[in-house]
Structures are given as structure tokens and as C-alpha cells.
C-alpha positions in Angstrom: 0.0 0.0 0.0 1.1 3.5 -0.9 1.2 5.6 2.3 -0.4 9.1 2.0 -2.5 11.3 4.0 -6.2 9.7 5.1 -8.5 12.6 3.4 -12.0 10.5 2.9 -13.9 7.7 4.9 -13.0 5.4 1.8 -9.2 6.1 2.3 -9.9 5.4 6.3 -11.3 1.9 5.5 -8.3 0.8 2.8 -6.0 2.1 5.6 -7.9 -0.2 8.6 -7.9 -2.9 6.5 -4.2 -3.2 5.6 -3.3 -2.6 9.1 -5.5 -5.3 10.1 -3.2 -7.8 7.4 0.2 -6.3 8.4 -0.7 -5.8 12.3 1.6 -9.0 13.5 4.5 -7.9 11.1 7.8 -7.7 13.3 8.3 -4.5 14.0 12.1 -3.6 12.3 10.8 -5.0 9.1 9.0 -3.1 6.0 5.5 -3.9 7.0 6.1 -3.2 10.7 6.7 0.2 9.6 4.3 0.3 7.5 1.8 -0.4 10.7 3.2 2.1 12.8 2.8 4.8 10.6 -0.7 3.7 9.1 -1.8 3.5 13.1 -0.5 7.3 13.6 -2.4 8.0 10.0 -5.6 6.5 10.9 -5.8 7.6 14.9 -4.8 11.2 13.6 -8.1 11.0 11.3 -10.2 9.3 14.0 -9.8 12.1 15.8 -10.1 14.9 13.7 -13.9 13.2 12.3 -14.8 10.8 14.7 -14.3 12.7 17.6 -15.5 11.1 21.2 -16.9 13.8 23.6 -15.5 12.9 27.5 -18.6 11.7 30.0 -20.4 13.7 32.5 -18.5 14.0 35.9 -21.2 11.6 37.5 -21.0 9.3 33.6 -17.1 9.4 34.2 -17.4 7.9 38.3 -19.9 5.5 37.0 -17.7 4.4 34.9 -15.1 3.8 37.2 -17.2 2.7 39.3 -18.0 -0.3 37.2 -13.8 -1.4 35.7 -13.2 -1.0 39.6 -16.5 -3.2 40.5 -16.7 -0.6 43.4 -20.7 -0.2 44.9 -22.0 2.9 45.9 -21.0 2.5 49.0 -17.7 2.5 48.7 -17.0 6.2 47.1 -18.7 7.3 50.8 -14.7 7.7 52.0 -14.3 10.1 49.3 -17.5 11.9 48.8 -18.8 12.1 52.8 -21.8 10.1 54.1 -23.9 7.3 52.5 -26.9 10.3 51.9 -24.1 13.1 50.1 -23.0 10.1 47.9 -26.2 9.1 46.7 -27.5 12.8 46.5 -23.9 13.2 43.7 -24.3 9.8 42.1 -28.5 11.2 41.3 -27.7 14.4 40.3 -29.5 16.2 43.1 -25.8 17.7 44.9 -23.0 19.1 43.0 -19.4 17.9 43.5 -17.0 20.2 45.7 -13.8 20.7 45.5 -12.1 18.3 48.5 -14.6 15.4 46.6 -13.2 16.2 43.4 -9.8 15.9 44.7 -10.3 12.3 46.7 -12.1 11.1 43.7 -9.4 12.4 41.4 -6.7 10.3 43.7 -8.7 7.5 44.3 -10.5 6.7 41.2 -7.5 8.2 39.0 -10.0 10.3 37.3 -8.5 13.0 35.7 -9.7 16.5 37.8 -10.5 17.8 34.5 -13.3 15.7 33.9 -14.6 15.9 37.3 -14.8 19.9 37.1 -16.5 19.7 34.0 -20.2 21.4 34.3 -23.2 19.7 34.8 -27.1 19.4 35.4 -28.9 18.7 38.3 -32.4 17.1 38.3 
């Protein structure tokens, strides 16, 4: 394959498919450098047209929540008492600052997500 900039959804596809026949090649060799730069190609046009919008604060711990296998119960250390962590988790109480920090620790959420704005209900 010809390596050249990814301009159309057509060129995306050709590119994901020869990745997807070269993707085991050893890595000094031809095609393993033909992987490496089709995988910088195609995530570079991923993200310029297939852009994914970062979660919610409360989408982002529930998230966590779930890779960790962590219950509801167990972010009460970091946001305060069993009722402040279920008022957060419902959307009815805004984060503060000290729980954005223990979550950010904890949870290794980044604090920019977690200061991100959001709606009550």
C-alpha cells in the first residue's frame, strides 16, 4: 500500500484494512513500519472526524465505578456520608472541591473531567 495522508472515509477503511493484514508484522521490518505509521495515519483521522466527547462528571465515576467493581458505598470515604454520595451519584448535589480531589486520587480520574459542568435534576 502507498502511504499518504487519510482525506476520505474510503481512504480510512483501505488504511484499517491493511493494518488489520500487516498488524503482526515484526516491528524492524517493511511492514512493521508500514503499521506504525498507518496506526498514527488513521488515529490522527479518528480524531479529527470521529471525535469522542468525555462523560459527565457523575457518567465518568460511574464508569469507574463499574472497571473497579466498586458499589456505591464505597465512594462514601471520598465523597462524605452514605446520603451526600447518593445525592452526587442522582444528580440532586454538586461535586465540591475536596470530593473532586479524593475522587481524582482514588479513582484516578483526571480533575479535568470531574470539574466539568453539569445538570442537576
Amino acid at each position: 500500500m502507498k502511504i499518504k495522508p487519510i482525506k476520505t472515509d474510503e481512504q480510512y477503511y483501505e488504511a484499517l484494512s491493511r493494518l488489520d493484514e500487516i498488524f503482526d508484522a515484526p516491528e524492524n521490518s517493511a511492514e512493521g513500519e508500514e503499521a506504525e505509521i498507518l496506526s498514527l495515519l488513521i488515529d490522527n483521522f479518528e480524531n479529527e472526524h470521529y471525535k469522542i466527547e468525555a462523560p459527565d462528571p457523575i457518567e465518568a465515576i460511574r464508569i469507574r465505578m463499574e472497571e473497579m467493581d466498586l458499589k456505591q458505598k464505597d465512594l462514601i470515604p471520598m465523597i462524605g456520608s452514605k446520603s451526600k454520595t447518593s445525592e452526587v451519584l442522582n444528580r440532586k448535589k454538586k461535586l465540591s472541591v475536596e470530593m473532586i480531589r479524593n475522587l481524582a486520587e482514588r479513582l484516578n480520574i483526571s480533575a479535568n473531567v470531574l470539574i466539568a459542568n453539569y445538570t442537576l435534576k
